[in-house]
C-alpha positions in Angstrom: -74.4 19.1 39.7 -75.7 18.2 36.3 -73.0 18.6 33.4 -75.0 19.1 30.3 -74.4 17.5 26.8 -72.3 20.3 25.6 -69.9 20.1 28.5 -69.6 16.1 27.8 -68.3 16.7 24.5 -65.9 19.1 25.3 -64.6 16.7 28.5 -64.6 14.0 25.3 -62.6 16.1 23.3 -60.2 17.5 25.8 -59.4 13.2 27.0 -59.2 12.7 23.4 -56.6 15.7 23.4 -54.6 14.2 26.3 -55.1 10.6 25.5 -53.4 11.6 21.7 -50.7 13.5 23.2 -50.0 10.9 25.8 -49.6 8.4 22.7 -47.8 10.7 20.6 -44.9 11.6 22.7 -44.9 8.0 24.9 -45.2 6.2 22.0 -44.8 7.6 18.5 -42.6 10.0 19.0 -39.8 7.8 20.3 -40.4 5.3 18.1 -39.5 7.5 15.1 -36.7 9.0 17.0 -35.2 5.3 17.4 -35.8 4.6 13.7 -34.1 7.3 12.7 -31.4 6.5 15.0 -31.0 3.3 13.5 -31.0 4.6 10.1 -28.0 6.4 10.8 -26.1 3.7 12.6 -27.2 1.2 9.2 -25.5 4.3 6.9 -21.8 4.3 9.2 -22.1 0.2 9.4 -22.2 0.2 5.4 -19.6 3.0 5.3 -17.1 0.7 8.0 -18.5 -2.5 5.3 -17.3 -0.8 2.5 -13.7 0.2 4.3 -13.5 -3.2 5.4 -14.2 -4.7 2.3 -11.6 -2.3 0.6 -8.8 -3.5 3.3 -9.6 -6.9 2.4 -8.9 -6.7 -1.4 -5.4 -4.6 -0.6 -4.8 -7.4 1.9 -5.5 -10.2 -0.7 -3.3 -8.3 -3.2 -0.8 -8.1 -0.6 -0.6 -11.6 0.1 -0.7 -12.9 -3.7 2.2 -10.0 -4.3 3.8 -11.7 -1.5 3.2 -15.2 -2.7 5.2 -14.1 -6.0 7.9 -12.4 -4.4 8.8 -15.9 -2.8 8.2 -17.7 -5.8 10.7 -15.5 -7.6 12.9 -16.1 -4.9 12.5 -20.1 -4.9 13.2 -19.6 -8.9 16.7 -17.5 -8.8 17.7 -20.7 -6.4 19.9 -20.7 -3.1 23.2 -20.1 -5.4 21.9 -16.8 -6.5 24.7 -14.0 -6.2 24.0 -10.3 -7.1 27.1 -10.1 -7.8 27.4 -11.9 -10.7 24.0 -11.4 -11.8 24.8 -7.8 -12.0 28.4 -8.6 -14.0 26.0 -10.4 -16.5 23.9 -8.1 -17.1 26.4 -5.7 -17.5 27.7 -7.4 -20.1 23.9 -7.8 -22.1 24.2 -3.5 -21.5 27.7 -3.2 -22.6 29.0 -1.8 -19.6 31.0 -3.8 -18.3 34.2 -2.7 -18.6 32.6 0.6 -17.3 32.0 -1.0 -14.0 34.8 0.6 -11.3 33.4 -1.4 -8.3 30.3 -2.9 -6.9 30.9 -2.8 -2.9 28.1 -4.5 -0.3 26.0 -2.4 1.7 26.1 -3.1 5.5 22.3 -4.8 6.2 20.8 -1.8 8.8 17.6 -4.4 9.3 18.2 -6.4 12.1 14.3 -7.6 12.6 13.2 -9.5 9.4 10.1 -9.6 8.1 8.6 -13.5 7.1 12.6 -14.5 7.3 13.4 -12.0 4.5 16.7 -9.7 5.0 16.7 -6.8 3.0 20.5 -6.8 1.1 22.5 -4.6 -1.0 25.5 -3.1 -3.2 26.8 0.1 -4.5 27.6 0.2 -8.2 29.8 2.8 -9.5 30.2 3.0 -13.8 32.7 5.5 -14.8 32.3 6.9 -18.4 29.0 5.4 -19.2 27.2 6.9 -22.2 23.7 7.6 -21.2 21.6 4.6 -23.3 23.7 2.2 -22.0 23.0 3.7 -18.6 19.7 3.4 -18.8 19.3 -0.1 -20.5 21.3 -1.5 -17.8 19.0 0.1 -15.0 15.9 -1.6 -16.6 17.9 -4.9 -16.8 18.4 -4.9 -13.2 14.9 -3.1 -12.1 12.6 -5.4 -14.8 14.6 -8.6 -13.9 12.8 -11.6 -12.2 15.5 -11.6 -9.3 13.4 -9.2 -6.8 16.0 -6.2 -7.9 15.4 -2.6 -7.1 17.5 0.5 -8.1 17.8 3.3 -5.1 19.9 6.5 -4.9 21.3 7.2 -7.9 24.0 10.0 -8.3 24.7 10.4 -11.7 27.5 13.3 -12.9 28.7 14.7 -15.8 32.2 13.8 -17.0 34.2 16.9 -17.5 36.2 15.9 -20.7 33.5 14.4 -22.0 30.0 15.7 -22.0 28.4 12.6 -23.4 29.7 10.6 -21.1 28.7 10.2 -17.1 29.9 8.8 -14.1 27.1 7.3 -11.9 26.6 5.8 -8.5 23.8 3.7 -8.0 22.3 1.6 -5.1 21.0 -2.0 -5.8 18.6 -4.0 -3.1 17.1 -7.1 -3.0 15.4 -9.9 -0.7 17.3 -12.7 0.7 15.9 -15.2 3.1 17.7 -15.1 6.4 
């Protein structure tokens, strides 16, 4: 059997057919697919780059806050006493014959953190006009001594509206 000429072309074409299909999905096909795949993997690694990179400048602002916390507290010294750095500094606010007791607060942290316990008082002023008030809160709160003011109840004295009686908590860091 004789296959003509027209017959060889179209046996030519249809190999060419097969030969570019067999290429396309052995070889091309896949090869995009795994591109694209890696496109997508290069867009979440930048993503989890720029996270990282993120947790890295909170984590160096967290160590240089740290490193001034503890220079604050080598500053204030070993014979630091919140006690009577709070007396002092009620008498820079005027308040201190206002004061009706400063009492310690039990320490509820047993486990302390880079040998830092966590310490407190309760101040009571009785009668304290409200400016006063408030300039002594930002002596103790803007003060280099590591001081923060928590829970404050704060009410009205009855004879005298001007006038309040508050309850305030003070904390600070001491090293264990």
């Amino acid at each position: 059997m004789r296959i003509g000429r027209r017959e060889k072309i179209w046996i030519g074409v249809g190999c060419a057919v097969v030969v570019v299909m067999l290429a396309y999905g052995g070889v091309i096909y896949p090869t995009f697919q795994r591109m694209e795949q890696a496109d997508r993997t290069i867009k979440s690694q930048k993503v989890s780059l720029e996270q990282i990179r993120t947790l890295r400048e909170e984590w160096l602002q967290i160590q240089a806050d740290r490193d001034v916390m503890r220079g604050q507290l080598e500053n204030r010294g070993a014979e630091f006493s919140m006690f009577r750095y709070l007396e002092g500094i009620a008498r820079q606010a005027g308040v201190e014959s206002q004061i009706q007791y400063m009492r310690p607060l039990p320490s509820n942290d047993p486990t302390s953190d880079g040998g830092l316990v966590r310490k407190g008082l309760e101040v009571r002023l009785a009668g304290v006009g409200l400016d006063s008030l408030v300039r002594y809160l930002y002596l103790i709160e803007y003060s280099d001594k590591l001081l923060s003011v928590e829970s404050i109840h704060a009410k009205a004295v009855y004879t005298s509206p001007d006038l309040i009686n508050v309850t305030f908590r003070v904390f600070t860091l001491e090293k264990a």
